[in-house]
C-alpha positions as CSV (number, residue, x, y, z in Angstrom):
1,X,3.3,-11.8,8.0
2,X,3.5,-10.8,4.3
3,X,2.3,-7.2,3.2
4,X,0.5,-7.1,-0.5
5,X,0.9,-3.7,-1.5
6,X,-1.4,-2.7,-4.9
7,X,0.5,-0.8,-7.6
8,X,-1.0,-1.6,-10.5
9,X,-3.4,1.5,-11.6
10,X,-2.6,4.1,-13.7
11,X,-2.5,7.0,-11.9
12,X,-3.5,9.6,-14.0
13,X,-5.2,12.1,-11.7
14,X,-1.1,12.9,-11.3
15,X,-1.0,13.3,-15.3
16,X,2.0,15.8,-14.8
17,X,4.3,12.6,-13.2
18,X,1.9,9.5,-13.6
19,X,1.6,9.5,-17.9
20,X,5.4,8.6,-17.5
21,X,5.9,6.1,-14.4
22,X,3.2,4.2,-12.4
23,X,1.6,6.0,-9.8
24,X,3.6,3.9,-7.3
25,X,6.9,5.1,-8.4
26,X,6.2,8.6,-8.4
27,X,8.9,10.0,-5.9
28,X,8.8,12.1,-2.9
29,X,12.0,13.3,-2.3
30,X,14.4,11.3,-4.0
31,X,12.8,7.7,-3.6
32,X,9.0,7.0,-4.5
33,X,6.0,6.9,-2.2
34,X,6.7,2.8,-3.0
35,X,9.8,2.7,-1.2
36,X,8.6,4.9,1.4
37,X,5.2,2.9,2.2
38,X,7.3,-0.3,2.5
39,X,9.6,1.5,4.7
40,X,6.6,2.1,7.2
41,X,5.9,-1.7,7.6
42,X,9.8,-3.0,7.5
43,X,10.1,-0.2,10.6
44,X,8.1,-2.9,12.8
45,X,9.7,-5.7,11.2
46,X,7.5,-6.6,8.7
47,X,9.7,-7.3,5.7
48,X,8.1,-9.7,3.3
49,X,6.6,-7.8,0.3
50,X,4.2,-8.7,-2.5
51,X,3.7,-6.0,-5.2
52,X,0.4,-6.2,-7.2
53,X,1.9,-4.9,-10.7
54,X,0.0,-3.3,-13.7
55,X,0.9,-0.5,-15.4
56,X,4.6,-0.1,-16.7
57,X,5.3,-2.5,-14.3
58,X,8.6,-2.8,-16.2
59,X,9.6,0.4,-14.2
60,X,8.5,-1.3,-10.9
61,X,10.9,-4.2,-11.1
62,X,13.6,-3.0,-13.2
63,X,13.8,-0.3,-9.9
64,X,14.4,-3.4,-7.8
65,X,16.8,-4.9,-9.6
66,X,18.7,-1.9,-9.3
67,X,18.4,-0.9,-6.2
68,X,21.4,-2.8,-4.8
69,X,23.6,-1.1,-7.1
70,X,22.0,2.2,-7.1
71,X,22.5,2.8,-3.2
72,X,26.2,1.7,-2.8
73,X,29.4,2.2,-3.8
74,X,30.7,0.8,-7.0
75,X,33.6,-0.2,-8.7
76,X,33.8,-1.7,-12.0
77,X,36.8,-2.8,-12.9
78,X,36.9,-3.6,-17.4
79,X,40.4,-4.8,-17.2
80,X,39.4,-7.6,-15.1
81,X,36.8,-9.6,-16.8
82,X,34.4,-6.8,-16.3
83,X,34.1,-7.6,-12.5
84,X,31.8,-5.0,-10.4
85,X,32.6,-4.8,-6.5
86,X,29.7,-3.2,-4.4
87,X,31.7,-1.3,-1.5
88,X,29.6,0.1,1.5
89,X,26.3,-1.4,0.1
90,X,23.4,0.4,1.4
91,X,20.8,-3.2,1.4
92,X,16.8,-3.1,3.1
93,X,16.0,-6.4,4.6
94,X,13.2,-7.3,2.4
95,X,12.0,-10.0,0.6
96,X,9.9,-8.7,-2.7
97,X,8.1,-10.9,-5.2
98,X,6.5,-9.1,-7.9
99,X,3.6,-10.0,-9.7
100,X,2.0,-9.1,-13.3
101,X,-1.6,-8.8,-11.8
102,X,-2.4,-7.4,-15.6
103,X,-3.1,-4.0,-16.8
104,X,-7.1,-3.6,-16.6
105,X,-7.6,-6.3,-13.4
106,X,-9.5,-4.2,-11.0
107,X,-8.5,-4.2,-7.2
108,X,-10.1,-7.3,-6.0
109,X,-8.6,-9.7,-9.0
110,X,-5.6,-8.3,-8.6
111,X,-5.4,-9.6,-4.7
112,X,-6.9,-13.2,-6.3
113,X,-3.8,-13.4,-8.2
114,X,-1.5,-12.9,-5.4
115,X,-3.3,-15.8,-3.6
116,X,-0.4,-18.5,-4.5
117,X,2.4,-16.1,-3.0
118,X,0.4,-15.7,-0.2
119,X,-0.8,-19.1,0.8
120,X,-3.3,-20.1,3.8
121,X,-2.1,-17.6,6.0
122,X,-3.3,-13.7,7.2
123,X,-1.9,-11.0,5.7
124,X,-1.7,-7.0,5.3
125,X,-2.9,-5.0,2.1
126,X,-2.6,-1.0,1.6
127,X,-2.4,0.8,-1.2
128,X,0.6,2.3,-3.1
129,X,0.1,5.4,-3.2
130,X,-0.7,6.4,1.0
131,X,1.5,7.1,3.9
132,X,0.5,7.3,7.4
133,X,2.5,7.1,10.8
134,X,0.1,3.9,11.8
135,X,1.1,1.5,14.6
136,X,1.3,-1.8,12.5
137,X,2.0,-3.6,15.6
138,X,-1.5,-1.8,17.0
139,X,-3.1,-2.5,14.1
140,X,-2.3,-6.0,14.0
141,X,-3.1,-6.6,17.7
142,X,-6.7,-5.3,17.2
143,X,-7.2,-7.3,14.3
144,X,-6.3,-10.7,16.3
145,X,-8.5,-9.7,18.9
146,X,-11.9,-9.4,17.1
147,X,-11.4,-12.5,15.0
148,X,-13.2,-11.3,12.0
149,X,-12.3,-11.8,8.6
150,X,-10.8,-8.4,7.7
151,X,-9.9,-5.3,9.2
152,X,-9.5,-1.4,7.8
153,X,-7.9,1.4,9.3
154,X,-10.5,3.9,9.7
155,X,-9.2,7.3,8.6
156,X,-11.1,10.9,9.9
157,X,-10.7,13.3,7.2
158,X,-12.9,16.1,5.0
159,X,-12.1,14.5,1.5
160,X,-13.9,13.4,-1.3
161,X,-14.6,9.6,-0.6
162,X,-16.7,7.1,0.5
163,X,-17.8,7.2,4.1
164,X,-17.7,3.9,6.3
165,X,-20.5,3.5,8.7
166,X,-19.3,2.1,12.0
167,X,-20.9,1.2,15.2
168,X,-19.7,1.2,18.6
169,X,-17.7,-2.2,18.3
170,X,-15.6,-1.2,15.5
171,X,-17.9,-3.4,13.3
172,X,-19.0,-1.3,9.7
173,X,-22.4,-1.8,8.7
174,X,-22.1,-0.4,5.3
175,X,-20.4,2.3,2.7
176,X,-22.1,5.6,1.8
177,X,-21.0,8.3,-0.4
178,X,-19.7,11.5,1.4
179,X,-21.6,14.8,1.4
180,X,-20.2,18.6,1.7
181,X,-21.1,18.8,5.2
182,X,-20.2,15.1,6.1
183,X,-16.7,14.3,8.4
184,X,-17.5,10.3,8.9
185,X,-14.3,7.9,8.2
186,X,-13.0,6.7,5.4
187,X,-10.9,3.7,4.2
188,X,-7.5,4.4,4.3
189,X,-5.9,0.8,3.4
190,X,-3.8,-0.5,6.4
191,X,-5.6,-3.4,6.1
192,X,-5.6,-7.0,7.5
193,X,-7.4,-9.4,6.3
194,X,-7.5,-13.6,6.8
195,X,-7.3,-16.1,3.6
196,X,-10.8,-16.5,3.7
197,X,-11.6,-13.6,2.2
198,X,-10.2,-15.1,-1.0
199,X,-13.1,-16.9,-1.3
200,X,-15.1,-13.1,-2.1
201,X,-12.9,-12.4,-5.1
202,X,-15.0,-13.3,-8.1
203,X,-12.4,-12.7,-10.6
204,X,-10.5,-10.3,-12.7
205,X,-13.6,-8.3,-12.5
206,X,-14.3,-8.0,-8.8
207,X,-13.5,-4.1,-7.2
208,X,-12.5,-4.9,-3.4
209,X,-13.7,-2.3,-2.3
210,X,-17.0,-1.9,-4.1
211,X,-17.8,-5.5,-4.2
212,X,-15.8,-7.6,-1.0
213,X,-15.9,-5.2,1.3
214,X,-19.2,-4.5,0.7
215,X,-19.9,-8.0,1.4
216,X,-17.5,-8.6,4.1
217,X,-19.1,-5.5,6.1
218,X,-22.6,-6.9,5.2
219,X,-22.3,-10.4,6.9
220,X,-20.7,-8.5,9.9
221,X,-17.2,-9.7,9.2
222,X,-15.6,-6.4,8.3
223,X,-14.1,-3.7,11.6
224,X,-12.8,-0.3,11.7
225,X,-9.5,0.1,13.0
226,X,-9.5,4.0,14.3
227,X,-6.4,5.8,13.4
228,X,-6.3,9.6,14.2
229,X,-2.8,10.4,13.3
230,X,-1.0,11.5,10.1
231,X,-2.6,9.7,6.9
232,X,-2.1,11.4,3.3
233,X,-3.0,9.6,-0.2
234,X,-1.3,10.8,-3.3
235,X,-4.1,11.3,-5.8
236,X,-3.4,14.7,-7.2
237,X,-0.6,16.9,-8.0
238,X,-1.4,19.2,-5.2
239,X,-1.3,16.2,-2.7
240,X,2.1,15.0,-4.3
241,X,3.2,18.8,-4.1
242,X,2.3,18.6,-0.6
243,X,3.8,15.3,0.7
244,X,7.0,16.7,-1.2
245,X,6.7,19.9,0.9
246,X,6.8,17.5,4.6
247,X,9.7,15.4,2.9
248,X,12.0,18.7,2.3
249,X,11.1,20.6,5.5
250,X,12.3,17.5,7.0
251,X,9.0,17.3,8.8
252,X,7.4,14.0,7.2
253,X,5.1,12.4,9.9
254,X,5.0,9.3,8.0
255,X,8.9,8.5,8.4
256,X,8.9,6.7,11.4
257,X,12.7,4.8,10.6
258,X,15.5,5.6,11.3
């Protein structure tokens, strides 16, 4: 199954970091919160990417292309018809296509213009610029089993989104904004969602989650995956500070490889 990851926004509630590199690309440690989200999924074998590019997404893919050679041993060799030999190459298992999704397509256009690297098949979406300890496997398994269109993982926290209104089947109603007092769920990406929900994408225009999920939980076709373990976005300097903080300590919930 493919994962289409979104990193195409620019970021800017990061100004420090995200006025020079997407969002996406901003590190934690030595790698960016990219790299580490996709680690995540390849951990239960899930190794097929498609990045939703946008802004600078020069950076995004020239970091690709480099990867190889950034992560092994290298010898170049300018007496020899400038020939390179990679020694002890360090390589991911992945598959990555990246796309120019454009630079002001919001969410939902930019998963329409993924559809052709997707095909007719179900597929996983998060965001790029989250990390979480989730149970794909789990995740996926709960989707199959309620047949609906899409699922979301369900995320308890005290933050400053939208709350998702859920009833005892896992099925959400609705979206509601979030008061001071209020400790509902929110949508934390994670998602999984069939080809048909294609078909709610408008175009370039369309916000996901403003407009398709809004539709997708009115018809009944949208669930709540629960997930009450470690889940941290990166929206703010403090949070990128923080996430930093787990990586060094070498106390990062989210890195479940190794």
């Amino acid at each position: 199954m493919k994962v289409v990851i979104l990193a195409g926004g620019y970021g800017t509630r990061i100004s420090e970091e995200s006025h020079l590199k997407p969002k996406p690309m901003v590190e934690i440690g030595d790698k960016p919160i990219l790299w580490h989200i996709m680690k995540g999924y390849s951990a239960f074998g899930y190794n097929e990417f498609i990045i939703c590019c946008g802004y600078k997404q020069h950076m995004i893919k020239e970091w690709f292309a480099d990867y190889y050679l950034y992560n092994s041993d290298v010898t170049f060799d300018f007496t020899d018809d400038n020939r390179m030999t990679v020694h002890n190459n360090v390589a991911e298992p992945w598959k990555v296509t990246l796309v120019d999704t454009g630079l002001d397509t919001m969410t939902g256009g930019r998963i329409k213009r993924i559809q052709k690297y997707v095909g007719d098949e179900a597929f996983m979406l998060t965001y790029g610029d989250a990390v979480s300890d989730i149970d794909i496997d789990r995740l996926l398994r709960f989707h199959l089993s309620h047949g609906k269109m899409a699922t979301v993982t369900a995320i308890s926290v005290n933050e400053r989104f939208g709350v998702l209104s859920m009833d005892e089947s896992d099925t959400i109603s609705s979206f509601r904004e979030k008061s001071d007092e209020d400790r509902g769920r929110i949508s934390g990406g994670f998602m999984v969602l069939e080809p048909g929900v294609f078909s709610y994408i408008k175009d370039d225009t369309t916000v996901f989650e403003k407009d398709t999920m809004v539709k997708l939980a009115g018809e009944g076709q949208l669930k709540g995956y629960k997930h009450e373990g470690f889940w941290q976005c990166m929206d703010t300097k403090r949070e990128h500070d923080k996430l930093e903080e787990m990586w060094k300590s070498g106390k990062a919930p989210w890195k479940i490889w190794e």
